[in-house]
C-alpha positions as CSV (number, residue, x, y, z in Angstrom):
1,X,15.9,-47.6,-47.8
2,X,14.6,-48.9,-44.5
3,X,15.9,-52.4,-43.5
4,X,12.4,-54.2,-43.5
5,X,12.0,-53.0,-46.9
6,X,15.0,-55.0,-48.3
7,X,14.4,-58.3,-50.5
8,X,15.9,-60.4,-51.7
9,X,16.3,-62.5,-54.8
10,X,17.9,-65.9,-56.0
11,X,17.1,-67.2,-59.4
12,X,16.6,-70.3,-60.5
13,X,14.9,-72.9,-63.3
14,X,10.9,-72.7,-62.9
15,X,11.3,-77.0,-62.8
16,X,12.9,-76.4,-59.3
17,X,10.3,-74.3,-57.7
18,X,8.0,-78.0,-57.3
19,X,10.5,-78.9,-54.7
20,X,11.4,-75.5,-53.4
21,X,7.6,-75.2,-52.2
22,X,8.1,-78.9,-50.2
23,X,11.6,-78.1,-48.7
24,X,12.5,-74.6,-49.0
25,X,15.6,-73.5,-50.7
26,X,18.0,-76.2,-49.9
27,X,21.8,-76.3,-49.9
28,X,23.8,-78.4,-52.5
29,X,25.2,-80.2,-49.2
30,X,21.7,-81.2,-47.5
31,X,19.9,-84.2,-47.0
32,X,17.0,-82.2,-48.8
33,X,18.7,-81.3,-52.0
34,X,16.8,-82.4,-55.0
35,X,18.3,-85.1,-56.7
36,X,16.6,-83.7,-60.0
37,X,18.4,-79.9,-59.4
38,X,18.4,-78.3,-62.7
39,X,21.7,-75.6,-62.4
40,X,21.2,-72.6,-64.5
41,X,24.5,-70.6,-63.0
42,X,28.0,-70.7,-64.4
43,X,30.0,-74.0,-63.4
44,X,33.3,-72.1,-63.1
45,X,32.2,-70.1,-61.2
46,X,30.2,-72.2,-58.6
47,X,32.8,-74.6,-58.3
48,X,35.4,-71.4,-57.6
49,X,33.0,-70.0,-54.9
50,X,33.2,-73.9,-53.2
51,X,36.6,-73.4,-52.1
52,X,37.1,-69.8,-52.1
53,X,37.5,-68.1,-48.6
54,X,36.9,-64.8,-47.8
55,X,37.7,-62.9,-44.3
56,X,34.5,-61.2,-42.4
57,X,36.4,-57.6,-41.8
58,X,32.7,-56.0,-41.4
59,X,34.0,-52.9,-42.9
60,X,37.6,-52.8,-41.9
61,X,40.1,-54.8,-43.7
62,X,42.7,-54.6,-40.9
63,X,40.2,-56.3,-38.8
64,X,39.1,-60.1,-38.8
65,X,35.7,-61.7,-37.7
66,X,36.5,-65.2,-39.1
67,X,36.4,-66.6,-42.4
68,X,34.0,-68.2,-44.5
69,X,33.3,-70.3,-47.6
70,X,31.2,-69.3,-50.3
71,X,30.3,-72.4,-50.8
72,X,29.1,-73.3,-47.4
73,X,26.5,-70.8,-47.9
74,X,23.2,-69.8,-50.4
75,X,23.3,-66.9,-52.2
76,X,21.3,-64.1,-53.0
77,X,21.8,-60.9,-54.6
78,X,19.7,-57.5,-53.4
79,X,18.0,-56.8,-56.7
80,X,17.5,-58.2,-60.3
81,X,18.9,-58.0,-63.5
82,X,22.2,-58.7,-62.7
83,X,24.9,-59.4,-65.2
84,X,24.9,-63.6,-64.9
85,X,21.2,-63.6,-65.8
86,X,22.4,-62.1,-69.3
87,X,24.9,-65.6,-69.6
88,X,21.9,-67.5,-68.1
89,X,19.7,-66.7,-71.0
90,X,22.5,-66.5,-74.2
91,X,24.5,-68.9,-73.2
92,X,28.5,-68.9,-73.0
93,X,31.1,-68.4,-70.8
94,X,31.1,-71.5,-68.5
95,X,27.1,-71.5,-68.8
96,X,26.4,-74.8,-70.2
97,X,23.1,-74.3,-72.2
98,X,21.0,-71.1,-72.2
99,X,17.3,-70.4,-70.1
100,X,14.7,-68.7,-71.6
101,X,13.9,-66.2,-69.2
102,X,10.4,-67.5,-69.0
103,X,11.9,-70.5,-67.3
104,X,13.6,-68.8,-65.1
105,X,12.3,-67.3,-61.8
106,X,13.5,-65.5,-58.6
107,X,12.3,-66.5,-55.8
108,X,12.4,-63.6,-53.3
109,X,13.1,-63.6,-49.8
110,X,12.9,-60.8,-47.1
111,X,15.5,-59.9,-45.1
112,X,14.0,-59.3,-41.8
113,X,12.4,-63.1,-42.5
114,X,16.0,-64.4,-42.3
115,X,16.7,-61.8,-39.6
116,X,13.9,-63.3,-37.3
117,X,14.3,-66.6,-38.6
118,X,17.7,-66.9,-36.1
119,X,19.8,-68.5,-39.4
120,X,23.4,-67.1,-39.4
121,X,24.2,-65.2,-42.9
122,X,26.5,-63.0,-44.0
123,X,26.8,-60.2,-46.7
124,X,29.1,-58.5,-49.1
125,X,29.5,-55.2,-50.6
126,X,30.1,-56.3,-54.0
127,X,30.4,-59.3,-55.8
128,X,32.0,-62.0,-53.3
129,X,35.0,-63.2,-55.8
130,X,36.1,-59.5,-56.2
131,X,38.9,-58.7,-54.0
132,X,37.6,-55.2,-53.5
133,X,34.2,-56.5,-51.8
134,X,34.1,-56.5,-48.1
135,X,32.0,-59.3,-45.7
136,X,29.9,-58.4,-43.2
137,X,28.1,-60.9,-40.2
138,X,24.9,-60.4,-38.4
139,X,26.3,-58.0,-36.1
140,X,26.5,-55.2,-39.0
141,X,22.8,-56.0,-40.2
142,X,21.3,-52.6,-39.0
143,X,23.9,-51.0,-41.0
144,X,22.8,-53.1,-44.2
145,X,20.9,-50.2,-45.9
146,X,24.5,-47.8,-45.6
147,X,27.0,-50.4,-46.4
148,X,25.4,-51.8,-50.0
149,X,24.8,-49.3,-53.1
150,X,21.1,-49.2,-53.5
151,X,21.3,-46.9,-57.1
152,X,24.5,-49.3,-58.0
153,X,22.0,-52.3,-57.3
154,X,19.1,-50.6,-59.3
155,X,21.8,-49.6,-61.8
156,X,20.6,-50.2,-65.9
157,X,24.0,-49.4,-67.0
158,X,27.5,-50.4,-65.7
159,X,30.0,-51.5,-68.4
160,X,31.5,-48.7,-68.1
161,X,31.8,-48.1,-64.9
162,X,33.4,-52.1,-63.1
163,X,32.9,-50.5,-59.9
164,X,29.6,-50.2,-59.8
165,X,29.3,-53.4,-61.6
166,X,30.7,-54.8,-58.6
167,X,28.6,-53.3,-56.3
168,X,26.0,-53.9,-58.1
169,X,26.4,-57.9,-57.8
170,X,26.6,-57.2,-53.7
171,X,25.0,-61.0,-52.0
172,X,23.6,-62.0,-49.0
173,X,24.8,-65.2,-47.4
174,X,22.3,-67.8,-45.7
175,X,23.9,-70.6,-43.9
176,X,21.7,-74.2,-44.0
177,X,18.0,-74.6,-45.9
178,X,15.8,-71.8,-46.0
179,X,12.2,-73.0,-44.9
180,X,9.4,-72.8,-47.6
181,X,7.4,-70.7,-45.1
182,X,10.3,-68.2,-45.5
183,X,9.4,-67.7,-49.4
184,X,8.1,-63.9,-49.7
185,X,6.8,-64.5,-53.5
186,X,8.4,-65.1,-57.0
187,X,9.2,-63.0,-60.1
188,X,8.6,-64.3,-63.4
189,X,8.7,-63.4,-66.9
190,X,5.3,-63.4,-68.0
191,X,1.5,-65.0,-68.1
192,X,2.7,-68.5,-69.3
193,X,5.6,-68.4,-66.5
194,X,2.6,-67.2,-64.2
195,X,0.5,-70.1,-64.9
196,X,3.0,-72.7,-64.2
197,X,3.6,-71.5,-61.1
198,X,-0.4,-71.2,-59.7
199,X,-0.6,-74.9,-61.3
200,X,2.3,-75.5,-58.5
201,X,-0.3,-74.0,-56.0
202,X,1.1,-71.2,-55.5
203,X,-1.0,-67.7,-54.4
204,X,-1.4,-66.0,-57.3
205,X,-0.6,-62.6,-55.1
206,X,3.0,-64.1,-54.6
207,X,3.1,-64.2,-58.6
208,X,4.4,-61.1,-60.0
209,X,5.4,-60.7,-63.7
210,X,7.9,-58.4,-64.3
211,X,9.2,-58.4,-68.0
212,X,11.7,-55.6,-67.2
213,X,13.8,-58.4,-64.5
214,X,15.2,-60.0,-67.7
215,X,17.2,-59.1,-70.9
């Protein structure tokens, strides 16, 4: 896996993609965050990432770079079907009311975009409230391709196995908005999804349907 190669992906309700195409992905925090947001995501666990702090050890945990705050930050993760989109669609947990996956979409991302971009990020190993994850900052973004699991990531299976679960879940950090003209395309559930999202304007070629994303 070469670094230019690497997306990726944040999901989130199709009604939100109207104003992602006017102001990019926007933080909860910015003067561009849309008043009509529609959250999809678990509340307990947003509202544990606002306040939680992690160290920046890029790989050694004897070592400090700083510290951040989930929260400060938008998330990604490096792949799709991850285990939240299954409480995202059904429902439970701290989920208030379950999607249908065709109104949910990922909007994708590439990496070397946010790499020449000049935003700071970060990025974890693992899912950023496990303890075992480590955090990484831009100075370790060569080694991107080594440090996260790429068959853990790609992984059908892991409920058996919490390690690669965790790995798995590994996220990518991007400080501040994230300009429209960043947006690599969007992955939806199928034709209806598809139509709603070229009667945004949006390229079809950016469109692709992918059934197997969602459970």
């Amino acid at each position: 896996m070469e670094l230019s190669q690497i997306h990726i992906y944040r999901m989130t309700h199709i009604e939100n993609i109207t104003h992602i195409l006017e102001y990019g992905i926007t933080h909860k925090n910015s003067l561009n965050a849309s008043p009509g947001y529609i959250s999809i995501g678990d509340i307990s666990l947003i509202d544990t990432r606002a306040t939680k702090n992690v160290n920046i050890s890029n790989g050694n945990r004897s070592e400090s770079h700083g510290t951040i705050i989930l929260g400060d930050f938008i998330p990604f993760y490096f792949g799709v079907r991850m285990p939240m989109l299954y409480v995202m669609q059904h429902g439970g947990n701290y989920v208030e009311k379950a999607t249908p996956p065709q109104n949910i979409v990922y909007v994708v991302c590439k990496v070397s975009d946010i790499i020449s971009s000049g935003v700071n990020f970060y990025f974890s190993d693992g899912h950023a409230i496990d303890n075992l994850s480590l955090f990484y900052d831009r100075s370790k973004v060569e080694e991107l391709p080594i440090i996260i699991d790429e068959n853990a990531i790609k992984a059908k299976f892991w409920n058996d196995n919490l390690d690669i679960k965790r790995k798995k879940q590994a996220e990518f950090f991007v400080a501040n908005d994230i300009s429209a003209n960043l947006l690599a395309g969007f992955v939806c559930y199928n034709e209806i999804a598809k139509q709603r999202l070229i009667g945004m304007n949006i390229d079809a070629e950016k469109i692709k349907i992918y059934p197997q994303a969602y459970y």
